[in-house]
KOLVOBA-212121 format. One record per atom (N, C-alpha, C): residue number from 1; atom name; x, y, z. Coordinates in nm, 3 decimals. Atoms other than C-alpha are relative to their C-alpha. Layout:
<sites>
+-----+----+---------+---------+---------+
!   i ! at !    east !   north !      up !
+-----+----+---------+---------+---------+
! NUM ! CA !       X !       Y !       Z !
...
+-----+----+---------+---------+---------+
</sites>
This chain:
<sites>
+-----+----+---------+---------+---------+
!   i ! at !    east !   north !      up !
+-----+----+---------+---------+---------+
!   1 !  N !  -0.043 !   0.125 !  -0.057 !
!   1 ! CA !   6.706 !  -2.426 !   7.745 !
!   1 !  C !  -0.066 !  -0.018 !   0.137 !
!   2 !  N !   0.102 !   0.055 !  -0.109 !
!   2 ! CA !   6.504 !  -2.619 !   8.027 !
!   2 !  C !   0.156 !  -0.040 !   0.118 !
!   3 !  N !  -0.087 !   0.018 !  -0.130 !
!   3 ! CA !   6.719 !  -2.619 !   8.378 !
!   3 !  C !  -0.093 !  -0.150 !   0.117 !
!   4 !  N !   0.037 !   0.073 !  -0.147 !
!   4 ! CA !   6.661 !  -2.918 !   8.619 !
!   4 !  C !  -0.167 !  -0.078 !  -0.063 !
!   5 !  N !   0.104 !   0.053 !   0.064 !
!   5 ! CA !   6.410 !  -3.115 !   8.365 !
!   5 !  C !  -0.006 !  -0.129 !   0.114 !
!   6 !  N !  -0.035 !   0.158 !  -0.126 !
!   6 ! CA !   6.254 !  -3.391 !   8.678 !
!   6 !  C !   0.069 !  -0.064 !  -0.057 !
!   7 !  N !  -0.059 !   0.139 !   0.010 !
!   7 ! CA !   6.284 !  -3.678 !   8.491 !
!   7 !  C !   0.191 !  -0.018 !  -0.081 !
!   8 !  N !  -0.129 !  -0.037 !   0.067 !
!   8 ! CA !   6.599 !  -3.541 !   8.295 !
!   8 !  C !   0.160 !  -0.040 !   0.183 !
!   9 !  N !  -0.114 !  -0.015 !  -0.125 !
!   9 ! CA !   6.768 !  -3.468 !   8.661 !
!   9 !  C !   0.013 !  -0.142 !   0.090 !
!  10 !  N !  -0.064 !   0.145 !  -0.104 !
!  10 ! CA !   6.674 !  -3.798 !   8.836 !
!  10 !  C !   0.083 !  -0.088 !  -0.056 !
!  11 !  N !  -0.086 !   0.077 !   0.103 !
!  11 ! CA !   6.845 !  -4.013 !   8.567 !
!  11 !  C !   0.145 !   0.103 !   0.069 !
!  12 !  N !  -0.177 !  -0.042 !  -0.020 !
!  12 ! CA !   7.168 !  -3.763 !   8.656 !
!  12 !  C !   0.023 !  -0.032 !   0.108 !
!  13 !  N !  -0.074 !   0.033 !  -0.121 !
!  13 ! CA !   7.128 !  -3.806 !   8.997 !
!  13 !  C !   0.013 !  -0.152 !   0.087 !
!  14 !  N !   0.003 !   0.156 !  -0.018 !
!  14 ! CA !   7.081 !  -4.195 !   9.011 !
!  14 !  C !   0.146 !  -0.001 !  -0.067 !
!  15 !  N !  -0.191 !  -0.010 !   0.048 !
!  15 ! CA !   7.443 !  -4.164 !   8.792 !
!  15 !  C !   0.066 !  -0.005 !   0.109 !
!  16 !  N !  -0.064 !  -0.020 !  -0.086 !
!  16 ! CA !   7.558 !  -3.999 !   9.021 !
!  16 !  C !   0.029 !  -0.050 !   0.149 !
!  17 !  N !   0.012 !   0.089 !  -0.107 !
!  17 ! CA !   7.445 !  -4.235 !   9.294 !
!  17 !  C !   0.065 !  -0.134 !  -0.032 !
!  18 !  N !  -0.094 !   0.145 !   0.011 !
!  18 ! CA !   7.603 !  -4.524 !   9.124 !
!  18 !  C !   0.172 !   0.037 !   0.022 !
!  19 !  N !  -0.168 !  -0.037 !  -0.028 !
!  19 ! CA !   7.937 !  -4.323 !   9.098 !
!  19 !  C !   0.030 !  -0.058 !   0.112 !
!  20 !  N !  -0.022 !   0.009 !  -0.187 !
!  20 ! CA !   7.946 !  -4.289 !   9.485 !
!  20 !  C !  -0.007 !  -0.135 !   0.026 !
!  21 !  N !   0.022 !   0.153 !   0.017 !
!  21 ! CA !   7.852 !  -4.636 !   9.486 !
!  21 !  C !   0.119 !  -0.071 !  -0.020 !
!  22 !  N !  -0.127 !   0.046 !   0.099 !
!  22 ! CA !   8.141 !  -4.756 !   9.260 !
!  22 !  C !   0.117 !   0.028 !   0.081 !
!  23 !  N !  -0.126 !  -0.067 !  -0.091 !
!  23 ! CA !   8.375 !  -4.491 !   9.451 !
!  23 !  C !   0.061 !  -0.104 !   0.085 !
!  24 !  N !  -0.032 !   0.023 !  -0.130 !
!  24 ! CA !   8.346 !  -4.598 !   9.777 !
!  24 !  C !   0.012 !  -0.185 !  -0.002 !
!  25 !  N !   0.003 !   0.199 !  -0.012 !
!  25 ! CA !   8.333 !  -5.025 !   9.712 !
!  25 !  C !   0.086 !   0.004 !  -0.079 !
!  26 !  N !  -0.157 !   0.065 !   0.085 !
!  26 ! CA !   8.644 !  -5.005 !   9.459 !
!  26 !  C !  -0.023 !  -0.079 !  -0.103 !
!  27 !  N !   0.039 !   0.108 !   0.108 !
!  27 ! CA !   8.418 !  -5.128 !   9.192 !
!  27 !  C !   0.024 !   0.059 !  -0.142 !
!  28 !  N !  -0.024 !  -0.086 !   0.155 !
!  28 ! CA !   8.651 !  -4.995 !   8.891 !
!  28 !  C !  -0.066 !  -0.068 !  -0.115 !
!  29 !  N !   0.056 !  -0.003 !   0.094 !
!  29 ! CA !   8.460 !  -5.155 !   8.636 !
!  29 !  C !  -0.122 !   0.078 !  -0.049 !
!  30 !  N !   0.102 !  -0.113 !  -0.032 !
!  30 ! CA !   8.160 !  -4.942 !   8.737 !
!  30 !  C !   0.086 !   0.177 !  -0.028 !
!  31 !  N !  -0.067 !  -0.154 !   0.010 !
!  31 ! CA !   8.356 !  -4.651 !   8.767 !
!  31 !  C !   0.076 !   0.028 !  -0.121 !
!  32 !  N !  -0.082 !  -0.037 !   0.152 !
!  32 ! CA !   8.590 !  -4.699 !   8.408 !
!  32 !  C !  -0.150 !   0.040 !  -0.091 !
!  33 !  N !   0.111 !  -0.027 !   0.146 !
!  33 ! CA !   8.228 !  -4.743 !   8.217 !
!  33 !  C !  -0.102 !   0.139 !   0.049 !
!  34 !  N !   0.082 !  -0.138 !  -0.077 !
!  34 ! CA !   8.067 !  -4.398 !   8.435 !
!  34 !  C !   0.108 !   0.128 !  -0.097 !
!  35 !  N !  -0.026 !  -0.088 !   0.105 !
!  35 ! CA !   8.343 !  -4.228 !   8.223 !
!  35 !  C !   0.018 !  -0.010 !  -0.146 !
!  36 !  N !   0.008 !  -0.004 !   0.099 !
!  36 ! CA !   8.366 !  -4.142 !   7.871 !
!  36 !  C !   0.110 !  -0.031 !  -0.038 !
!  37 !  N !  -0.118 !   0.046 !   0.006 !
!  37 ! CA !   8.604 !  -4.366 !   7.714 !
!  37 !  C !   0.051 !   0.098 !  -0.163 !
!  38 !  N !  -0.085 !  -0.094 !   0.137 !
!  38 ! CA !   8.783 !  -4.068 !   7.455 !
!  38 !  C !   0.098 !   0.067 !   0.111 !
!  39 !  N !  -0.072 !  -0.083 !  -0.026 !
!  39 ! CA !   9.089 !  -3.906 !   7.468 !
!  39 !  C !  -0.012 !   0.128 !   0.077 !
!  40 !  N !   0.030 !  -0.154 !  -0.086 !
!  40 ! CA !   8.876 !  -3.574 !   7.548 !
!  40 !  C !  -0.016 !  -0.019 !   0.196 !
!  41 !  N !   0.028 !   0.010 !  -0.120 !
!  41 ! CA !   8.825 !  -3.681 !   7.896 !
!  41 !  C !   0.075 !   0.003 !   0.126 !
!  42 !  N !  -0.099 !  -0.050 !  -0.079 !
!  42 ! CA !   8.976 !  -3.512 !   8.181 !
!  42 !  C !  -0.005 !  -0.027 !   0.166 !
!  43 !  N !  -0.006 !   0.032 !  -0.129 !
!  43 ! CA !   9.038 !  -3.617 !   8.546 !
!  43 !  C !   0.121 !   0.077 !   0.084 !
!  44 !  N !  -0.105 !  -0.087 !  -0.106 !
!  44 ! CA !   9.226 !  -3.388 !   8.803 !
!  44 !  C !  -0.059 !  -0.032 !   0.114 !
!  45 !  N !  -0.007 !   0.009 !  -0.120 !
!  45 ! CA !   9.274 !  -3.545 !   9.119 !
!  45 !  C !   0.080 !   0.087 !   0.101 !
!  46 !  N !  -0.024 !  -0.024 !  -0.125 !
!  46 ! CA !   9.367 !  -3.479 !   9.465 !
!  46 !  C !   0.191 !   0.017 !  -0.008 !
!  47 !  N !  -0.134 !  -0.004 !  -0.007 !
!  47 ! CA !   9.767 !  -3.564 !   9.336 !
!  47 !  C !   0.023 !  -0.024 !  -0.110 !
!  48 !  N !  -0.017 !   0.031 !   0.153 !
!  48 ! CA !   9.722 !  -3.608 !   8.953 !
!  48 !  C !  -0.095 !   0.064 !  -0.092 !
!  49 !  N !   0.079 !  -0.045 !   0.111 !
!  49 ! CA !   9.643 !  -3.493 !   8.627 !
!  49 !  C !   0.001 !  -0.093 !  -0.083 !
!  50 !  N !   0.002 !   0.153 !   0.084 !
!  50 ! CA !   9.509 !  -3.750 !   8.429 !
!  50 !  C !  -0.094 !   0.059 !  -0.156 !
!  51 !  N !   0.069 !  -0.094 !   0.165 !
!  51 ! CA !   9.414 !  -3.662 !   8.022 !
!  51 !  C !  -0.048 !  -0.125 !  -0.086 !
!  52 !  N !  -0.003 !   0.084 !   0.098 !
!  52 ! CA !   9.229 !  -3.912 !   7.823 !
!  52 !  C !  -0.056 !  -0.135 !   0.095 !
!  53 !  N !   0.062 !   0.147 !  -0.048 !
!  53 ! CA !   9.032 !  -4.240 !   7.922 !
!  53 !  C !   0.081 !  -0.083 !   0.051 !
!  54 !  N !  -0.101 !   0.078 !  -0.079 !
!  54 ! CA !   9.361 !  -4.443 !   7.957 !
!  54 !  C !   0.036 !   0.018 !   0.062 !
!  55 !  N !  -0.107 !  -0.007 !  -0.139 !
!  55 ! CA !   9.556 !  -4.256 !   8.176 !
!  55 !  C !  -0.150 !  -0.014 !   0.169 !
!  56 !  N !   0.109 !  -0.019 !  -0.127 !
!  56 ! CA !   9.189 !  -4.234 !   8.401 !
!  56 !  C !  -0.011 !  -0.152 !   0.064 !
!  57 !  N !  -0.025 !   0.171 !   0.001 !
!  57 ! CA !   9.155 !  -4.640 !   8.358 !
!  57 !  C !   0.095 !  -0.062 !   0.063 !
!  58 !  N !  -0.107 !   0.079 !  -0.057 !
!  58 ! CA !   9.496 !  -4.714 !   8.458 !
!  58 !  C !   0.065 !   0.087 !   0.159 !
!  59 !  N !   0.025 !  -0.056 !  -0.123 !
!  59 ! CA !   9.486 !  -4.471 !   8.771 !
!  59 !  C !  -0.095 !  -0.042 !   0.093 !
!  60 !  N !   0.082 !   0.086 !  -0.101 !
!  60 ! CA !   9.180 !  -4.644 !   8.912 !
!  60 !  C !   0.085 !  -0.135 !  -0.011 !
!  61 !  N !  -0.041 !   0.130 !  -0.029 !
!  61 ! CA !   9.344 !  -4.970 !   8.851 !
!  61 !  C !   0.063 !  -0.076 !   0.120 !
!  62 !  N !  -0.099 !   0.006 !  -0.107 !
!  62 ! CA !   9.636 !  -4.918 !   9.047 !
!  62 !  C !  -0.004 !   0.078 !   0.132 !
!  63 !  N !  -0.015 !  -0.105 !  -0.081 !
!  63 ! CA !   9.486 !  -4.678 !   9.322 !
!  63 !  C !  -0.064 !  -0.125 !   0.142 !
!  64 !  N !   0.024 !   0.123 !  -0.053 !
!  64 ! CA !   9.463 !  -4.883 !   9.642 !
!  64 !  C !  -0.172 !   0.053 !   0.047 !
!  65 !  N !   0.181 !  -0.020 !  -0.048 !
!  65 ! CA !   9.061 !  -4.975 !   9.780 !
!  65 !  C !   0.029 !   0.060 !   0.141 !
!  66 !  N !   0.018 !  -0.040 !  -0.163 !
!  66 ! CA !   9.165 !  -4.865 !  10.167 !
!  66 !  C !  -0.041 !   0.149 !   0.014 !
!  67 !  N !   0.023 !  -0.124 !  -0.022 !
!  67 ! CA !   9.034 !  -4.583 !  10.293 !
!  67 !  C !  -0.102 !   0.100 !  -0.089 !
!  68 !  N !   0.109 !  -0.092 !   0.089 !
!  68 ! CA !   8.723 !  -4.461 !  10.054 !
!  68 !  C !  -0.096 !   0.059 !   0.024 !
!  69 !  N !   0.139 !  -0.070 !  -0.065 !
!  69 ! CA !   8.458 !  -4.405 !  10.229 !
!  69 !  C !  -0.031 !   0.155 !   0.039 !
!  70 !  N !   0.000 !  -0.190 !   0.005 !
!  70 ! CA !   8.363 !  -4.030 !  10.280 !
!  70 !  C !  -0.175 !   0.009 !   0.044 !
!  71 !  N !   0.174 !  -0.076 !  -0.059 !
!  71 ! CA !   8.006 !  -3.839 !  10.389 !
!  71 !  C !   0.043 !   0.086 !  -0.088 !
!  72 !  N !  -0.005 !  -0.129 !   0.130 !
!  72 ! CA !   7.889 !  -3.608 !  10.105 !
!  72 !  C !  -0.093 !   0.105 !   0.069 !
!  73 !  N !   0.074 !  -0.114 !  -0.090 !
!  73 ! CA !   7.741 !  -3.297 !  10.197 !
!  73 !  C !  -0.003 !   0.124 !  -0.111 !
!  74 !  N !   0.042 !  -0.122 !   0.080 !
!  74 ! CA !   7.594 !  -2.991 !  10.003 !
!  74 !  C !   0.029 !  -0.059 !  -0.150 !
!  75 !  N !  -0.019 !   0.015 !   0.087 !
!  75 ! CA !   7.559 !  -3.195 !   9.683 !
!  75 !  C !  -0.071 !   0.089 !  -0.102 !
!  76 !  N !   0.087 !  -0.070 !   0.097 !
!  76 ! CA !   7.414 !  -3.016 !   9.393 !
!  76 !  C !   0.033 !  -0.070 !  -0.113 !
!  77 !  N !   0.009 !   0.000 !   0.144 !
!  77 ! CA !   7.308 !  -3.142 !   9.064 !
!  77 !  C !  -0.086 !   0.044 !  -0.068 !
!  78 !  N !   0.108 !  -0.066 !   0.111 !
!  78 ! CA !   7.168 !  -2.970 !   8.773 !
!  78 !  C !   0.068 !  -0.024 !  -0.115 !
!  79 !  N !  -0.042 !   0.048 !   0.207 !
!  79 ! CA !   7.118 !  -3.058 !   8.397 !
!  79 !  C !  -0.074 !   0.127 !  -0.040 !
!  80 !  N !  -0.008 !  -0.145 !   0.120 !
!  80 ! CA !   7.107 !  -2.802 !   8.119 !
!  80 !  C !  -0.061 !  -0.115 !  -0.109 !
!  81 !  N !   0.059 !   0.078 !   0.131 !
!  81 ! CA !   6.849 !  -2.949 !   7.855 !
!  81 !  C !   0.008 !  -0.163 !   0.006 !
!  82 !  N !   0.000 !   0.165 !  -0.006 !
!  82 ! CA !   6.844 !  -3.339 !   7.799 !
!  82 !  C !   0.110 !  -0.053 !   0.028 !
!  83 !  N !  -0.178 !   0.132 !   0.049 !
!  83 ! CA !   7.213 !  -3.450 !   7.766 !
!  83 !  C !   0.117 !   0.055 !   0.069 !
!  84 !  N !  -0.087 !  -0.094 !  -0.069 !
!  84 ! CA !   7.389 !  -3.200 !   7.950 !
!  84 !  C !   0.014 !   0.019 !   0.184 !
!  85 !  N !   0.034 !   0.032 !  -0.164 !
!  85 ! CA !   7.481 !  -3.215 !   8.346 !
!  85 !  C !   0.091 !   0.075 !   0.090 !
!  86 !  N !  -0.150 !  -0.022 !  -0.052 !
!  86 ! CA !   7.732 !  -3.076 !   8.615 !
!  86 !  C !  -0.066 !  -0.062 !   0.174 !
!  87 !  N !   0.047 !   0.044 !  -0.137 !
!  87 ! CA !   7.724 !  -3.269 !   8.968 !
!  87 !  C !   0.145 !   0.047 !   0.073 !
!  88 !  N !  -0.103 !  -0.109 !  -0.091 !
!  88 ! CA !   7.913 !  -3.050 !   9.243 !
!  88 !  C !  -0.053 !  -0.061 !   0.200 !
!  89 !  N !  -0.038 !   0.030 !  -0.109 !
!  89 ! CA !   8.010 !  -3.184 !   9.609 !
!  89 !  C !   0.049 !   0.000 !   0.132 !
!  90 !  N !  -0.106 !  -0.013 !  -0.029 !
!  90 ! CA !   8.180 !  -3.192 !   9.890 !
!  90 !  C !   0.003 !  -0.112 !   0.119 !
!  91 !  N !  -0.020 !   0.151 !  -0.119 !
!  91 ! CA !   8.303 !  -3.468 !  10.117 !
!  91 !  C !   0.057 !  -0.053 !   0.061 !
!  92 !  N !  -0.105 !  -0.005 !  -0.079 !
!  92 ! CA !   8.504 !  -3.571 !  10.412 !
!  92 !  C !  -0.023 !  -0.149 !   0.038 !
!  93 !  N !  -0.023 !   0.130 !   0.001 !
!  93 ! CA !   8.652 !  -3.858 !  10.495 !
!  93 !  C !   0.069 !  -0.022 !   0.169 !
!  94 !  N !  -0.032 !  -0.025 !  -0.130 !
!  94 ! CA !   8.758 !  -3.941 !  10.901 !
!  94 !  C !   0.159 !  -0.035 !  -0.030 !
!  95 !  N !  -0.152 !  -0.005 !  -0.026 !
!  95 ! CA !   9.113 !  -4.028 !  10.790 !
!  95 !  C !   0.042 !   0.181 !   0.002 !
!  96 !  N !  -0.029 !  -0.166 !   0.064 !
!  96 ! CA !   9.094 !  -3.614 !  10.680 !
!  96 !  C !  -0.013 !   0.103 !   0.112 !
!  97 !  N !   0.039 !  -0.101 !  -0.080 !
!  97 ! CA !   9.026 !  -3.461 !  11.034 !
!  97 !  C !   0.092 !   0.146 !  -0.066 !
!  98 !  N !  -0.015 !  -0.081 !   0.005 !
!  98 ! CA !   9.018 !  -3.110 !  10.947 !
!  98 !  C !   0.013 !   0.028 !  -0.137 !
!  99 !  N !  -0.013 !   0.006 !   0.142 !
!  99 ! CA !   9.002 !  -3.130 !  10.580 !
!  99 !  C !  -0.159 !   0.004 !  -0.075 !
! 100 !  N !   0.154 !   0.049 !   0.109 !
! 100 ! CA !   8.710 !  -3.113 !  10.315 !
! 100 !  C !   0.045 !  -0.005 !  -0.126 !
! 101 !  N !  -0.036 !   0.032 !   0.110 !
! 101 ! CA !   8.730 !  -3.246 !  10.006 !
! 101 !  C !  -0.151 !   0.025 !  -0.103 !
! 102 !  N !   0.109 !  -0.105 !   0.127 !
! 102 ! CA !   8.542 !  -3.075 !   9.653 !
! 102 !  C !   0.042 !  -0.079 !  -0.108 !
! 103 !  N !  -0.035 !   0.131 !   0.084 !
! 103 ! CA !   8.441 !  -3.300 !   9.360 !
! 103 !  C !  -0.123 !   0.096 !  -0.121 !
! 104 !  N !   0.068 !  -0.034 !   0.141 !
! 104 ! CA !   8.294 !  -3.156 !   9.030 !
! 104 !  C !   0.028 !  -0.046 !  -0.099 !
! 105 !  N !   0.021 !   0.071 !   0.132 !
! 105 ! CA !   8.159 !  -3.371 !   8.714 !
! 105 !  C !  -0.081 !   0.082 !  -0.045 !
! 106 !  N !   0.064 !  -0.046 !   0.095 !
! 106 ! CA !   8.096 !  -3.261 !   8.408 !
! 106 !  C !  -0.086 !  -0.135 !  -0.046 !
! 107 !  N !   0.079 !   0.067 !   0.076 !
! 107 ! CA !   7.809 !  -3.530 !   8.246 !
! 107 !  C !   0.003 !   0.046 !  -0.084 !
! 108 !  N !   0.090 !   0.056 !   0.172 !
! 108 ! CA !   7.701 !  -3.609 !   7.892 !
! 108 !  C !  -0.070 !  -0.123 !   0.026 !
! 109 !  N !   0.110 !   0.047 !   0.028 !
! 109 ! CA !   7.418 !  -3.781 !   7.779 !
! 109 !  C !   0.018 !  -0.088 !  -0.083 !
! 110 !  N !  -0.024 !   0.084 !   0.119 !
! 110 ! CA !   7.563 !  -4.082 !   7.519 !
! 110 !  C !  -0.098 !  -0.091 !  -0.061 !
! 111 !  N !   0.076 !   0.092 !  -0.019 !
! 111 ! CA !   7.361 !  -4.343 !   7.385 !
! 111 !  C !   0.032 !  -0.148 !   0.068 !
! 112 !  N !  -0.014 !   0.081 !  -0.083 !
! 112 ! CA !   7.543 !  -4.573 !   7.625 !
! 112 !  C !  -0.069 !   0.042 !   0.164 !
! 113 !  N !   0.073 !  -0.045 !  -0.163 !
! 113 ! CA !   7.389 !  -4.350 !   7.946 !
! 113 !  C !   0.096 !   0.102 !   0.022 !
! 114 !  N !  -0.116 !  -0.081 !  -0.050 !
! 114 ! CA !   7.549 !  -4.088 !   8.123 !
! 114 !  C !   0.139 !   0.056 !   0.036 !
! 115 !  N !  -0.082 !   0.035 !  -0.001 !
! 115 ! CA !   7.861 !  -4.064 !   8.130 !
! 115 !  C !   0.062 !   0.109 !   0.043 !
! 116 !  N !  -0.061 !  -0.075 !  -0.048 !
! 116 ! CA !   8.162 !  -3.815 !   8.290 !
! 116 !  C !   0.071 !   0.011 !  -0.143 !
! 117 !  N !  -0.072 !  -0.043 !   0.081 !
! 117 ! CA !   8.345 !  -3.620 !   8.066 !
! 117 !  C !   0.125 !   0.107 !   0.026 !
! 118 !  N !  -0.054 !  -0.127 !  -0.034 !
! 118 ! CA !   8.533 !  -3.372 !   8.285 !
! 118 !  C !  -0.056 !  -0.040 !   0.199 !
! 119 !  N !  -0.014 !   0.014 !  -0.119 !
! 119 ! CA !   8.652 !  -3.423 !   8.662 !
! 119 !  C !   0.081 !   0.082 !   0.080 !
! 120 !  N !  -0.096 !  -0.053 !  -0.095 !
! 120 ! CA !   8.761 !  -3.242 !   8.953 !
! 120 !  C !  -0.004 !  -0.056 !   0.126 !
! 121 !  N !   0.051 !   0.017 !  -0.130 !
! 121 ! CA !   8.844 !  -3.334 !   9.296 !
! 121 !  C !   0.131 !   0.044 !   0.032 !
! 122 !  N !  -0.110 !  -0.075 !  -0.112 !
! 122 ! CA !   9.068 !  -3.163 !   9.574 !
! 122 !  C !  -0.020 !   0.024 !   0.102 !
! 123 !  N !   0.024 !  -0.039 !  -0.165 !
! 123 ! CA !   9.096 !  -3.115 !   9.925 !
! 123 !  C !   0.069 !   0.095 !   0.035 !
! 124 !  N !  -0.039 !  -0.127 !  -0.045 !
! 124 ! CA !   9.163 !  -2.825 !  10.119 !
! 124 !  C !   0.010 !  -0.037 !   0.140 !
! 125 !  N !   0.020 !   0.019 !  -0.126 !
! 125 ! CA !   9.184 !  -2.735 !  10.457 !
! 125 !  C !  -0.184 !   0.075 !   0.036 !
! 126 !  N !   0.121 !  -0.016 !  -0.005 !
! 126 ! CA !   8.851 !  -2.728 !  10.582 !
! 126 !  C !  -0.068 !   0.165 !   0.099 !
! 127 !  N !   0.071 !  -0.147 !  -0.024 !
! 127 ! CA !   8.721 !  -2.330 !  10.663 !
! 127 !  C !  -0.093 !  -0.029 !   0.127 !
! 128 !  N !   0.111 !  -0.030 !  -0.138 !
! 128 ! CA !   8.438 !  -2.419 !  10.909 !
! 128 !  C !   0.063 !  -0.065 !   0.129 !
! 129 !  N !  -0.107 !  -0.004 !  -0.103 !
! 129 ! CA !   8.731 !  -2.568 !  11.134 !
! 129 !  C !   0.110 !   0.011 !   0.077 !
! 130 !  N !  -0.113 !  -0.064 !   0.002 !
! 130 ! CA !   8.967 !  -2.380 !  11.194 !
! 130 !  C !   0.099 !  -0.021 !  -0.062 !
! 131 !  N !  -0.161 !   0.033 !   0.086 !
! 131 ! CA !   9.220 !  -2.530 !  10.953 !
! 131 !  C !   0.017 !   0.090 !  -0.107 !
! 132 !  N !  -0.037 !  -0.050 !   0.115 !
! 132 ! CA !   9.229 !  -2.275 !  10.737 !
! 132 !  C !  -0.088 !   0.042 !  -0.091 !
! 133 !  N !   0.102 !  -0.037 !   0.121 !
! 133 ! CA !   9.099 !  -2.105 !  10.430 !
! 133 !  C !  -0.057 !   0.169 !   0.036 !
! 134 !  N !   0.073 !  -0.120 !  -0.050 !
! 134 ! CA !   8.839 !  -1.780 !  10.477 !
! 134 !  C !   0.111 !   0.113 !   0.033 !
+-----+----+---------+---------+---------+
</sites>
């Protein structure tokens, strides 16, 4: 299996640039069709576990737009063969003094485009300032 194919990886990481995109402007229609609309599809937020396309759909719906914006930092993405992806994060937001927040997608490759299949995000207290952790 081919790691980090260029043209394979820029396609993931233009995805992944629309995500952020989507995120931070509150543009859930962007962001419902970035994930994979099946049951299999898993989202664990910051204060929820969400199982399945609907419950992910109707959690952006109702989540308010204030406050999204964030700085990403130490992103990494790498694809595994053509269709396969994982994009890993981390990103703070100034309402969060002293906090960092960690965001890992799983991608697939559909014949609609890229799509999430598998989400994490959580915040901690942030290690490189004194809040904790290490």
């Amino acid at each position: 299996m081919e790691i980090d194919i260029p043209e394979v990886k820029a396609e993931l990481e233009a995805a992944f640039a629309a995500y952020e995109t989507a995120l931070t402007t509150n543009d859930v229609d962007v962001l419902d069709a970035l994930f994979l609309d099946a049951p299999t599809t898993i989202r664990y937020g910051g204060g929820e576990n969400l199982y399945g396309y609907q419950e992910i759909a109707a959690f952006r719906a109702g989540r308010s737009p204030a406050g999204l914006m964030r700085a990403l930092e130490r992103t990494v993405i790498t694809t595994y063969g053509r269709d396969f992806g994982v994009a890993s994060t981390l990103f703070r937001r100034d309402s969060a003094a002293g906090k960092i927040g960690r965001q890992m997608q799983t991608w697939l490759r559909t014949d609609a485009g890229w799509r999430v299949v598998a989400a994490h995000v959580s915040i901690i207290a942030d290690p490189d300032s004194g809040g904790g952790g290490r």
